[in-house]
N, C-alpha and C positions, 0 to 999 in steps of 0.2 A: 504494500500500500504506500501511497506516496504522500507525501509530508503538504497538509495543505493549510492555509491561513486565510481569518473571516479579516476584510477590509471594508472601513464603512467611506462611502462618498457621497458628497449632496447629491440632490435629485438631477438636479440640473446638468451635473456633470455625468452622470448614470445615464443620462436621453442622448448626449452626447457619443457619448462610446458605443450606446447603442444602436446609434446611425451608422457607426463604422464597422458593425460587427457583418459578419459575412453572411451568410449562409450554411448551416451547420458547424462555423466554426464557436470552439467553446470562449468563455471567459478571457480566464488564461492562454489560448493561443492567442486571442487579440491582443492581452497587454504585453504579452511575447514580440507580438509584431511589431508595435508601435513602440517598444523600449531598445529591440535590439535594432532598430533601423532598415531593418527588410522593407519596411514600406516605405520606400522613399519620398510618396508625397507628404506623409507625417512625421519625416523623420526628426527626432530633436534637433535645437540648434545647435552646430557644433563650431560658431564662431570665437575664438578664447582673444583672451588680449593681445599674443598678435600681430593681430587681424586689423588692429585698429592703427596702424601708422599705415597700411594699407588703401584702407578705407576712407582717411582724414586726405591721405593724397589724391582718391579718385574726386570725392568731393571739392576738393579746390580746384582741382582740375576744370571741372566742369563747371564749377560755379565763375572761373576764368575766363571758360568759353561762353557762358551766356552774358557775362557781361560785357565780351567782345560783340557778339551778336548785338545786345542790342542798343549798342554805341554807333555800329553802322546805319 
């Protein structure tokens, strides 16, 4: 028998999970799916810090370019 554990969640979030749950798939295989990342559209966000001298440079980039734009 395999080791199982009662987890309480608002209701709200229970209507939620329960939109993504599949067809015949259990509980547990959903929050399987959605924790280990196989489901790429839900995958969690795996941006770390980083990420963020990255980020802060495409931004000024671009915030560059539209103020080039709309000087012409």
């Amino acid at each position: 028998m395999t080791d199982r554990k009662t987890i309480t969640i608002d209701a709200d979030v229970h209507a939620d999970l329960e939109a993504l749950k599949r067809d015949g798939e259990s509980w547990s295989d959903l929050l399987a799916r959605l924790s280990d990342g196989r489901d790429s559209e839900h995958r969690p966000n795996t941006l770390t810090e980083a990420h963020i001298d990255d980020i802060a440079n495409a931004a000024a980039r671009r915030t560059l370019e539209e103020l080039e734009t709309a000087r012409r």
